[in-house]
C-alpha positions as a printed Julia matrix, in Angstrom:
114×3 Matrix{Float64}:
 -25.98    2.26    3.09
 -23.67    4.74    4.88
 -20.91    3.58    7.04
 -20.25    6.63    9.46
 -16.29    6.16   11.46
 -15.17    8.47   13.78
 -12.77   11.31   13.76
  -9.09    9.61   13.03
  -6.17   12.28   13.4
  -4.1    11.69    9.93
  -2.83    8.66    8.27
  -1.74    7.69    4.37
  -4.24    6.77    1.78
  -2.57    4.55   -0.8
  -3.2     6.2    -4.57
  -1.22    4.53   -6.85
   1.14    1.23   -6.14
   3.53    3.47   -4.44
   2.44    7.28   -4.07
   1.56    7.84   -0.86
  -0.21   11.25   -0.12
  -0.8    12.05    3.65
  -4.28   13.45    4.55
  -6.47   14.83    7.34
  -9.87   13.23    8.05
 -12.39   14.58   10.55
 -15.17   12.23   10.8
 -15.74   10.77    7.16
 -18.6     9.49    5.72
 -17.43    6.33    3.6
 -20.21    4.46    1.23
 -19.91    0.67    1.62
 -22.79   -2.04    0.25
 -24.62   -3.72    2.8
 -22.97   -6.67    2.17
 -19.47   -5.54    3.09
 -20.69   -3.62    6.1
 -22.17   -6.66    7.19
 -19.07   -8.69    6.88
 -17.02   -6.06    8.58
 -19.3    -5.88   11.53
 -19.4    -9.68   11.71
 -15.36   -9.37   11.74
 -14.98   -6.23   14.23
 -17.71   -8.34   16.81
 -15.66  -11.43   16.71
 -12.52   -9.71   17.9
 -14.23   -7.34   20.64
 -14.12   -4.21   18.64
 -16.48   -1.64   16.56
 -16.77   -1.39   13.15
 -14.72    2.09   13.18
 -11.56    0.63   15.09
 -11.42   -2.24   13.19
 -11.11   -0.39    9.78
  -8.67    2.11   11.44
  -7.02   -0.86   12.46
  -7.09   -2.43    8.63
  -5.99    0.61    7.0
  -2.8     1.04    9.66
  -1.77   -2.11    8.53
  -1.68   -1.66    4.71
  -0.21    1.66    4.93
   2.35    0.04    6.84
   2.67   -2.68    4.48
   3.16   -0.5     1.76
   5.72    1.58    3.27
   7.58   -1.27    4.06
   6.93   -1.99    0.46
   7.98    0.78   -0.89
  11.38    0.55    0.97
  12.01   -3.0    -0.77
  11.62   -1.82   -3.75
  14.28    0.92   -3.28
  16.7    -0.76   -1.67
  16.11   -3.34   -4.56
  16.26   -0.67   -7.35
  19.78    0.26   -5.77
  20.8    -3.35   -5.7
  20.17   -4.01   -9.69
  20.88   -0.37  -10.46
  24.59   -0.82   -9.23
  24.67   -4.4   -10.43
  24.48   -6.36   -7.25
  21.86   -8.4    -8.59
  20.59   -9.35  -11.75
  17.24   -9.91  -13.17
  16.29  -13.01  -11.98
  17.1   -11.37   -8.29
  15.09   -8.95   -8.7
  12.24  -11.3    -9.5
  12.9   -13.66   -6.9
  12.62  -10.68   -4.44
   9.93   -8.31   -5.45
   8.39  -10.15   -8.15
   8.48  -10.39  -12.02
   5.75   -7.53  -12.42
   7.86   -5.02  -10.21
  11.23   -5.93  -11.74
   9.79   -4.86  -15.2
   9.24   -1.75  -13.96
  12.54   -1.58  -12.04
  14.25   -2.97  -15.66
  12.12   -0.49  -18.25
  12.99    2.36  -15.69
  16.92    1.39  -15.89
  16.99    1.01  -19.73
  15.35    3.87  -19.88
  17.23    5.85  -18.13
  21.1     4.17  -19.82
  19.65    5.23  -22.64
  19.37    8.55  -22.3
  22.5     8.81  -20.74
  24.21    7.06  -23.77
């Protein structure tokens, strides 16, 4: 089943776990299983709204979640790249997945430097 959602002027599609690319839509045709749709019409009728603002509504949110994100993770990058926090504080504040990116980035770059 096709979900059809009215024109939206632009907002961010999230690509990758930080990339950000910003694109128009004009009245996009999204496929979603008849199961989902369901749900998400049960969801958007329990809170007084249609199917279309409710998913404009959802996406707002996690692009604004991940730019908020995004800006964590900087200001944390800083933070262990000039050796205001270790490790550990990285982990405690973005999580041990992140800070082994954050670390393999930083060795990487010493390194090559060195």
């Amino acid at each position: 089943m096709k979900c059809e959602f009215a024109a939206v002027d632009e907002f961010f599609i999230v690509k990758t776990n930080i990339i950000c690319d910003i694109i128009k839509v004009a009245a996009k045709t999204i496929e979603v299983h008849d199961e989902l749709l369901m749900q998400i019409d049960r969801i958007a009728r329990s809170l007084s709204l249609t199917p279309a603002e409710w998913v404009t509504h959802v996406l707002a949110n996690a692009v604004r979640k991940e730019s908020a994100r995004e800006k964590i993770l900087d200001v944390v990058s800083e933070e262990y790249l000039n050796n205001k926090i270790d490790f550990r504080g990285m982990v405690d504040l973005i999580g041990y997945d992140d800070a082994v990116r954050i670390k393999s980035v930083s060795d990487g770059a010493k390194r090559s430097i060195t």
